[in-house]
C-alpha positions as CSV (number, residue, x, y, z in Angstrom):
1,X,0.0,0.0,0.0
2,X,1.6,3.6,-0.6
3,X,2.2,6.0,2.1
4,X,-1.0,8.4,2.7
5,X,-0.7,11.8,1.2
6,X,-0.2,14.7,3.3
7,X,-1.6,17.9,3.3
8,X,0.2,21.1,4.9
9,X,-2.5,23.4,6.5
10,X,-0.5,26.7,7.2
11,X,-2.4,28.5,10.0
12,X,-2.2,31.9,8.4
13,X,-2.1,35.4,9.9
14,X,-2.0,34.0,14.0
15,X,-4.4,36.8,15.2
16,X,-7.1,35.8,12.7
17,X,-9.2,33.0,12.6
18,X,-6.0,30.8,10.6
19,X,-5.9,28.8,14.0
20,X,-9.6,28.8,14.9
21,X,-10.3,27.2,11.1
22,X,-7.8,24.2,12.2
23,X,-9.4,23.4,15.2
24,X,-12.6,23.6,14.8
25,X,-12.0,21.4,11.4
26,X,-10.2,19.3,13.6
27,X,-13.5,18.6,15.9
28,X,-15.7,19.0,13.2
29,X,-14.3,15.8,11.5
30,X,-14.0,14.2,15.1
31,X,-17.9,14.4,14.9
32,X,-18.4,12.5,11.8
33,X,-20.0,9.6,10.5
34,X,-17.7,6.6,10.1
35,X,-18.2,6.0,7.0
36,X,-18.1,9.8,6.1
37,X,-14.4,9.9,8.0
38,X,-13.3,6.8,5.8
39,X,-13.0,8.6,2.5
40,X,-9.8,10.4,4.4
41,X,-8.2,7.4,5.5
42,X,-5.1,7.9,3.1
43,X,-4.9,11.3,3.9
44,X,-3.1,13.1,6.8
45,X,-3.4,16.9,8.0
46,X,-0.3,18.6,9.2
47,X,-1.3,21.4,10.5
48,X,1.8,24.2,10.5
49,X,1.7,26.7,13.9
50,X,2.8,27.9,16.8
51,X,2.6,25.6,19.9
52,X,1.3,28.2,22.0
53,X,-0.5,30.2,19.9
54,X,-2.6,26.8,18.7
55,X,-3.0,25.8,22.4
56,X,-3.9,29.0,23.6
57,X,-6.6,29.5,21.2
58,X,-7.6,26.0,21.9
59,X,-8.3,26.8,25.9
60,X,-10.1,30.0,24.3
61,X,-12.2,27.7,22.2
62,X,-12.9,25.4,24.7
63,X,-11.4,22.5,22.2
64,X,-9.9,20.2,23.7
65,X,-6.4,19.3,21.5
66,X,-4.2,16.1,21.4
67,X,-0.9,17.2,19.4
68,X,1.3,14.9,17.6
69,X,4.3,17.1,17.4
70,X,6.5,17.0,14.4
71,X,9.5,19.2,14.1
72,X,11.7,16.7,11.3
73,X,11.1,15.8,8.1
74,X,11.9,11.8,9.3
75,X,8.5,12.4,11.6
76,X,6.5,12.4,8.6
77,X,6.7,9.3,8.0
78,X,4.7,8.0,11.2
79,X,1.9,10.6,11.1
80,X,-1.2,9.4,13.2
81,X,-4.8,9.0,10.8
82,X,-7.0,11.8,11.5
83,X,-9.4,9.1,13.2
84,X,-7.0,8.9,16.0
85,X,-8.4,11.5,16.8
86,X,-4.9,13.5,17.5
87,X,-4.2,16.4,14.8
88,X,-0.2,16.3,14.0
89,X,1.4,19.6,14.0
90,X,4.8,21.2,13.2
91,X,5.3,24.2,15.5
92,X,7.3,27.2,14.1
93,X,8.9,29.9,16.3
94,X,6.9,33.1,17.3
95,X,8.2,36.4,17.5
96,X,6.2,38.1,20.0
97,X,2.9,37.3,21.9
98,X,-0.3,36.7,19.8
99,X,-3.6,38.7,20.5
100,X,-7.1,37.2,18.9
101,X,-7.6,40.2,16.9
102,X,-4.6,42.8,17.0
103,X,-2.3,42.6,14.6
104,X,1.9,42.7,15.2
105,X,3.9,43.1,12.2
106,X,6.7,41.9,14.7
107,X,4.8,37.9,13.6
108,X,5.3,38.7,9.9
109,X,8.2,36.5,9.5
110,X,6.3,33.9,11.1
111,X,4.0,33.6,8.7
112,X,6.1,34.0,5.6
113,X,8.3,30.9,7.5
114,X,4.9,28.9,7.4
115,X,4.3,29.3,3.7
116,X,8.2,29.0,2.8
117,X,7.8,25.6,4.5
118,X,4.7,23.9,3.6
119,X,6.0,25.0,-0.4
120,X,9.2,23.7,0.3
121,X,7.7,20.1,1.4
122,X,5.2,21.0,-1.8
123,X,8.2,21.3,-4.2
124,X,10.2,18.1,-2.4
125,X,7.5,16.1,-2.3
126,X,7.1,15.6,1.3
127,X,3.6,17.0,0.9
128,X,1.0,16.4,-2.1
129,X,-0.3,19.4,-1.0
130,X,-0.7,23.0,0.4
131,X,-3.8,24.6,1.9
132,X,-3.5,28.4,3.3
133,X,-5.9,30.1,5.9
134,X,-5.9,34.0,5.4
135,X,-3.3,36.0,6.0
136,X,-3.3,40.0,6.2
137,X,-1.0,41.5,3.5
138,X,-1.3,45.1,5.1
139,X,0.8,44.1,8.8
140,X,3.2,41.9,6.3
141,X,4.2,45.1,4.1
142,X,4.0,47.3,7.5
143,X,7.0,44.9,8.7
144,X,8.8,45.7,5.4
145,X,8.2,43.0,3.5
146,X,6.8,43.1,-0.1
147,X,4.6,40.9,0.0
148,X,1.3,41.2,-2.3
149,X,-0.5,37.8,-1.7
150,X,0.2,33.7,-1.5
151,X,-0.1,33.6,-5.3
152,X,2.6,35.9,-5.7
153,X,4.4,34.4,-2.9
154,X,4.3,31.0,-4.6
155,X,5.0,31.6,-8.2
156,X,8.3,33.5,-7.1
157,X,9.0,30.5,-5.0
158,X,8.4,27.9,-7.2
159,X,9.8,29.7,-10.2
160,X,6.9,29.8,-12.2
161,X,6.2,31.8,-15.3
162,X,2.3,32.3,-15.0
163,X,-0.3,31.2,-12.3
164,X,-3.7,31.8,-12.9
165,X,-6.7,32.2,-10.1
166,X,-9.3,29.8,-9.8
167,X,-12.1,30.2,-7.6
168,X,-14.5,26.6,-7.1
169,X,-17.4,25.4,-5.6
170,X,-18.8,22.0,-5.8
171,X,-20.6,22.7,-8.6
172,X,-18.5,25.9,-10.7
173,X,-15.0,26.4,-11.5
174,X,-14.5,30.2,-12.1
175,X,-10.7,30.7,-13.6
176,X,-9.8,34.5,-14.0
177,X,-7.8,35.9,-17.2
178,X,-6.6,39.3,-15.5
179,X,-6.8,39.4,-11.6
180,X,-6.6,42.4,-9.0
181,X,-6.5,45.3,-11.3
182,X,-8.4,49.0,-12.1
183,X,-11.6,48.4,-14.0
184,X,-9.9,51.1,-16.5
185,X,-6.2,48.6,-17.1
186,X,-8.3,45.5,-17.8
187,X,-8.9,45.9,-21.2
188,X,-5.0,46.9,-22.1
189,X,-3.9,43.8,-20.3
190,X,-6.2,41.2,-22.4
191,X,-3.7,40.5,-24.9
192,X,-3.6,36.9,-27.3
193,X,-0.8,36.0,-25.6
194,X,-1.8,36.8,-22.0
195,X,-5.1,35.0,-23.0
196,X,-3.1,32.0,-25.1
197,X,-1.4,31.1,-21.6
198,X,-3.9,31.4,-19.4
199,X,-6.3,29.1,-21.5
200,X,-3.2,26.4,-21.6
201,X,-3.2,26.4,-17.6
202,X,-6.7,26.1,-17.6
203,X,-7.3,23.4,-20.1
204,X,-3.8,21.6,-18.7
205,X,-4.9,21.5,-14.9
206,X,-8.2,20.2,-15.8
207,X,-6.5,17.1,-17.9
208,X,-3.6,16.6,-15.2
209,X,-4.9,17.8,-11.8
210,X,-8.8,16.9,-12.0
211,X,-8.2,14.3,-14.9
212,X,-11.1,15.3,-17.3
213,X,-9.6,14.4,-20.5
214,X,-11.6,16.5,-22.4
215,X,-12.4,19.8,-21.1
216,X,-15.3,21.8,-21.8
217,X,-14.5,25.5,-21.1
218,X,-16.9,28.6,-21.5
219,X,-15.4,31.9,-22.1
220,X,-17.1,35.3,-21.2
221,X,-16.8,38.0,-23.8
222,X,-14.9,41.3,-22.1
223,X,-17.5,43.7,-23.4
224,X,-21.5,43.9,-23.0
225,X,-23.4,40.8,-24.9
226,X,-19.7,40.2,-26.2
227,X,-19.2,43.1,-28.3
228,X,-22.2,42.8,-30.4
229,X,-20.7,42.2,-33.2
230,X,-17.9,44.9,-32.8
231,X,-20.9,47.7,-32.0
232,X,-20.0,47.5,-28.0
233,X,-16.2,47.6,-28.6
234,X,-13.8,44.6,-30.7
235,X,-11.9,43.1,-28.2
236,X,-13.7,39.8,-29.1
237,X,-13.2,40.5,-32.7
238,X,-9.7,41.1,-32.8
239,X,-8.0,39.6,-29.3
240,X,-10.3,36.7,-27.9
241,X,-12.0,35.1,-30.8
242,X,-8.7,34.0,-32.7
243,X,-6.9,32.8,-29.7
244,X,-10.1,30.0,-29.0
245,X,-10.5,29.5,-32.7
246,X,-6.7,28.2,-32.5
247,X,-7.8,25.9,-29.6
248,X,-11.1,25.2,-31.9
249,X,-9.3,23.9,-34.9
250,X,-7.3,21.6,-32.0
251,X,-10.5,19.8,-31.3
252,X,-11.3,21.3,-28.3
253,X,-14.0,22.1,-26.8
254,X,-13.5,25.5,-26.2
255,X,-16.8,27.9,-26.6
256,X,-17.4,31.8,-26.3
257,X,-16.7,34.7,-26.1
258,X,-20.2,34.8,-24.5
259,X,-22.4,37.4,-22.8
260,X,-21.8,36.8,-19.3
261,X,-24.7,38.4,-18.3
262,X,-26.4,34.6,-19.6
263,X,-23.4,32.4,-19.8
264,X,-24.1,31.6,-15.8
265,X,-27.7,30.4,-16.1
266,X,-28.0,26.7,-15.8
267,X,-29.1,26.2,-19.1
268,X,-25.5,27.8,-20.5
269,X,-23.7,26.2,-17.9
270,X,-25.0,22.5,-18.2
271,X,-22.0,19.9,-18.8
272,X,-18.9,22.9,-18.8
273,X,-16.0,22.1,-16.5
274,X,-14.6,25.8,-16.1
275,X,-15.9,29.0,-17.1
276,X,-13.3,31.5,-18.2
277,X,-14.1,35.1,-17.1
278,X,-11.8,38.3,-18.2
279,X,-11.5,39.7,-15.2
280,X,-12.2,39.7,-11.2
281,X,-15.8,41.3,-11.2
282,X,-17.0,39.5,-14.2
283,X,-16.9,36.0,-12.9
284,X,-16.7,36.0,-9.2
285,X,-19.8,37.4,-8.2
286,X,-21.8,34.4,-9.7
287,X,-19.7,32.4,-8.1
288,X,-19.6,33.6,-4.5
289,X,-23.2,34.1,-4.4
290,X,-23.9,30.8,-5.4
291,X,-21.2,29.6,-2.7
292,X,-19.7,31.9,-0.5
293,X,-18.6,30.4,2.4
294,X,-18.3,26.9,0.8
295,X,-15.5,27.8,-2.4
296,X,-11.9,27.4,-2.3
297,X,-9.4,29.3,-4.0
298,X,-6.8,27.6,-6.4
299,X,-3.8,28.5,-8.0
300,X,-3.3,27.0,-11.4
301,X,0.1,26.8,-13.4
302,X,2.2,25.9,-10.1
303,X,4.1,22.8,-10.1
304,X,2.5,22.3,-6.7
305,X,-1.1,21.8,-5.3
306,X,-2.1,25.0,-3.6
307,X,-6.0,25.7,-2.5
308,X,-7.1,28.4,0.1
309,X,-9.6,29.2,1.5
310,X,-11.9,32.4,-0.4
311,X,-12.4,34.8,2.7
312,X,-10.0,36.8,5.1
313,X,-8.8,37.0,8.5
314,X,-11.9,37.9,10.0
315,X,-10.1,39.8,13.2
316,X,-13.1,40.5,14.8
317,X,-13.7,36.9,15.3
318,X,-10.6,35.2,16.2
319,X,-11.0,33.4,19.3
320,X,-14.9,33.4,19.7
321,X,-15.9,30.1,18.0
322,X,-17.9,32.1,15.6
323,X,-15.7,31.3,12.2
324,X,-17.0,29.5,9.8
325,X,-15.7,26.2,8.4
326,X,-17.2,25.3,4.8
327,X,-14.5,26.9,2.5
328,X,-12.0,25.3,4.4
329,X,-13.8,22.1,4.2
330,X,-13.9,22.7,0.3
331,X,-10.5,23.7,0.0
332,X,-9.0,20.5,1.9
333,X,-10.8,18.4,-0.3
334,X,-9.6,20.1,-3.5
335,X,-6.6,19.2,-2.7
336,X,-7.2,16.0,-1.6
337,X,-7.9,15.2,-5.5
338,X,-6.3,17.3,-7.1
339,X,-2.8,16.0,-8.8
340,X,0.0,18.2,-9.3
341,X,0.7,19.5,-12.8
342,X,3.4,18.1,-14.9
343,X,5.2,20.5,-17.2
């Protein structure tokens, strides 16, 4: 039998709910069905922290924790089933004292040191996987550090060329062409060849990582009803239309551009595997109102498996038992299938 995958679960920003989300997983999955536990028999959960920081919050949330401490890479190799009921984790060093809810740019290293080592263990293949809790970019750059996001983070780790951002529920995959940017840049940064290598993640990482072998992708239009036939602007005409033609005359089964004021109705939707939206505002919407709460973020084009969960530190709740759960849920189990792309 081969050795159960593991998954690294950074904790995230240690006055937000990063620790919270572990523990309360932990118990949640404590409080299973048997048979519902069973499907993550060949999986382990390592979750990365601080000892006291994890225990403290644990007295605070009245959880009652049984550590398996891991501080080597030989200790991986003896990691207890989740149905032991004891959740492994690798303590890091702190900088200074945690507060539920205050930020200290002093812990800044502390959590770059989390994600420098689950995507180290991602890239050596200790882990199949990394899942991130939130983290607060503003009290990272307040320590000095540039640091504009995980995604970011990671592709400069790993070394990789383009990642694209992939938000997905149970039952939509929303992949993004352009990302964080000004309503008034997106149209300048749609290029073919921006588009050409976001489309080749896309279609790739459904092939290798969820292994549908033949990918049905929708893909919005950038301007009202998609241009109109040039009338509401040619971006379609001249930028997007050639590039899925090219995949087109490949064989696959690449459709659009489309109005995406109807491209998310069920009827449009039925059968696709990802929709392709042009920018941030255009596709997530749909998708967070249909599952906010219950989506996980993936980053495609990494030669690692990295999900997140698709909401923020949440401060104000650290520490009060209030946080919610579901993305995290969603975004362990993306991971759980998910295979790492091959390049």
């Amino acid at each position: 039998m081969s050795q159960p995958a593991i998954l690294a679960l950074t904790t995230g920003e240690p006055a937000g709910i990063g620790p919270d989300l572990a523990l309360q997983w932990m118990q949640e999955y404590q409080q299973l069905e048997s048979t519902e536990q069973t499907q993550w028999d060949h999986t382990r959960v390592l979750v990365l922290a601080n000892a006291d920081v994890l225990q403290a919050r644990a007295r605070q949330l009245g959880i009652g924790l049984k550590p398996y401490w891991v501080n080597t890479w030989q200790a991986l190799e003896n990691l207890p089933p989740l149905s032991s009921g004891y959740l492994p984790v690798w303590s890091l060093p702190i900088q200074a004292p945690v507060m539920p809810g205050e930020l200290n740019p002093a812990n800044a290293t502390y959590v770059l040191d989390m994600l420098t080592l689950a995507a180290q263990g991602c890239m050596e293949k200790r882990f199949a996987g990394m899942v991130t809790a939130p983290v607060h970019k503003g009290v990272i750059n307040d320590a000095g550090v540039d640091f504009s996001g995980h995604t970011e983070f990671l592709q400069m780790y790993t070394g990789s060329r383009q990642v694209v951002m992939m938000l997905a529920t149970a039952r939509l995959r929303v992949a993004l062409v352009t990302t964080h940017l000004p309503l008034r840049a997106v149209a300048d940064a749609i290029t073919q060849e921006k588009l050409q290598q976001v489309l080749e993640i896309l279609y790739t990482s459904l092939q290798q990582q969820w292994g549908i072998a033949q990918p049905k992708i929708l893909v919005c239009g950038l301007n009202p009803h998609a241009g109109e036939g040039g009338h509401l602007g040619d971006e379609e005409i001249q930028i997007i239309e050639p590039v899925l033609q090219t995949y087109r005359d490949q064989g696959k089964n690449i459709v659009g551009p489309l109005p995406a004021d109807t491209l998310f109705t069920e009827k449009v939707l039925h059968g696709a595997d990802a929709v392709l939206a042009m920018y941030h505002d255009q596709g997530l919407p749909v998708l967070k109102h249909q599952g906010f709460g219950q989506a996980a973020n993936i980053t495609l084009g990494l030669p690692i498996v990295r999900t997140s969960v698709d909401h923020g530190t949440a401060l104000e709740l650290a520490g009060r038992g209030q946080a919610h759960t579901g993305s995290l849920w969603t975004a362990l189990q993306a991971a759980r299938v998910m295979r790492p792309l091959i390049f």
